[in-house]
C-alpha positions in Angstrom: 59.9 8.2 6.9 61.1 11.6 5.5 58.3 14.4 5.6 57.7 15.9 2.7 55.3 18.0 0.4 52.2 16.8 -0.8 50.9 18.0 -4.4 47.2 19.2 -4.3 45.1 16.2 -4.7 43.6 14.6 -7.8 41.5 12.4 -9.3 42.8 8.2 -10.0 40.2 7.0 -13.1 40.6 3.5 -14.7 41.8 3.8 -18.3 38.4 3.0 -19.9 36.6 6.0 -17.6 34.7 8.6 -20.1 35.9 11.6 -17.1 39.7 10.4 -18.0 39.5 12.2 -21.7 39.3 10.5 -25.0 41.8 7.2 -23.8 44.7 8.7 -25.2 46.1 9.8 -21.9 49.3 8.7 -20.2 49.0 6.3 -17.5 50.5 5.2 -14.0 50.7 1.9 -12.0 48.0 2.0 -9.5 50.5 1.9 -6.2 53.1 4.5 -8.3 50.2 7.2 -8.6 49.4 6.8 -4.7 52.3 7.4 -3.7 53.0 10.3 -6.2 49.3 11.8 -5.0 48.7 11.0 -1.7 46.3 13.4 -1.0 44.2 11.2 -4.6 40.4 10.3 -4.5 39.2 8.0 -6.5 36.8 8.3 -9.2 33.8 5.5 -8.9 35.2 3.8 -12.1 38.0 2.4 -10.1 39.8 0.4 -7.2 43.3 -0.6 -6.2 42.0 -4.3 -6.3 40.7 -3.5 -10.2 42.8 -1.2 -11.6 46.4 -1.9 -12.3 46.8 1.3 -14.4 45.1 4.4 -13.6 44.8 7.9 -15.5 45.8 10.7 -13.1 43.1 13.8 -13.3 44.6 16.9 -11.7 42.1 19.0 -10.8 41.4 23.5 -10.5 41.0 24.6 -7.2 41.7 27.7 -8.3 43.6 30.5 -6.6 43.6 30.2 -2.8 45.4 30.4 0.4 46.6 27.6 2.1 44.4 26.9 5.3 45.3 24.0 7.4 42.8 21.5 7.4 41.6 20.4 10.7 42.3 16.6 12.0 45.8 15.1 12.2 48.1 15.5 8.8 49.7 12.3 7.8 52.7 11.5 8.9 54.7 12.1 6.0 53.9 15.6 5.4 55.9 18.1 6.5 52.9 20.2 7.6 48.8 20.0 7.9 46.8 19.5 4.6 45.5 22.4 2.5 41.6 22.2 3.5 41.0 23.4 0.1 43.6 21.2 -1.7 44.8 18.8 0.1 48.2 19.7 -1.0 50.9 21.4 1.7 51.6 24.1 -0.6 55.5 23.6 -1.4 57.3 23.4 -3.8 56.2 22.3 -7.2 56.5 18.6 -8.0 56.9 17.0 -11.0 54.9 14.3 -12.1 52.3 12.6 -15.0 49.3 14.1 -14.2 45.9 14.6 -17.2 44.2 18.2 -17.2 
């Protein structure tokens, strides 16, 4: 497994959700948008055993300096966790992702 960066971590809502906008938003398969945004919680519309489609919410964390979060990074990431993000901080990644 290649490390990599992690994007800053969002929001996985079912289509149908009211918190994923007015329907008309572009979705994902379920297993494509985890491993897009590994660092995703998920909304309480939703599950991986429920939702074959999700609506990806990118969230603000505003401006903010990266800070390791304590406890062991995953594996895959090429350093510790943002604590306020979730994200590693590098380079921009491209991706589907609501606002």
């Amino acid at each position: 497994m290649k490390p990599r960066d992690f994007p800053p971590g969002v929001v996985l809502h079912a289509p149908h959700c009211p918190d994923a906008g007015d329907g008309n938003k572009a979705t994902l398969p379920t297993l494509k948008a985890i491993a897009d945004y590994p660092s995703f919680r998920w909304c309480l519309c939703g599950n991986l055993d429920d939702t074959p489609h999700v609506v990806v919410e990118a969230i603000d964390y505003g401006l903010h300096l990266y800070e390791p979060a304590p406890g062991v990074p995953p594996r895959d990431a090429i350093r510790p966790l943002c604590k306020t993000c979730r994200g590693t901080h590098g380079p921009a990644t491209s991706g589907v992702v609501a606002s």
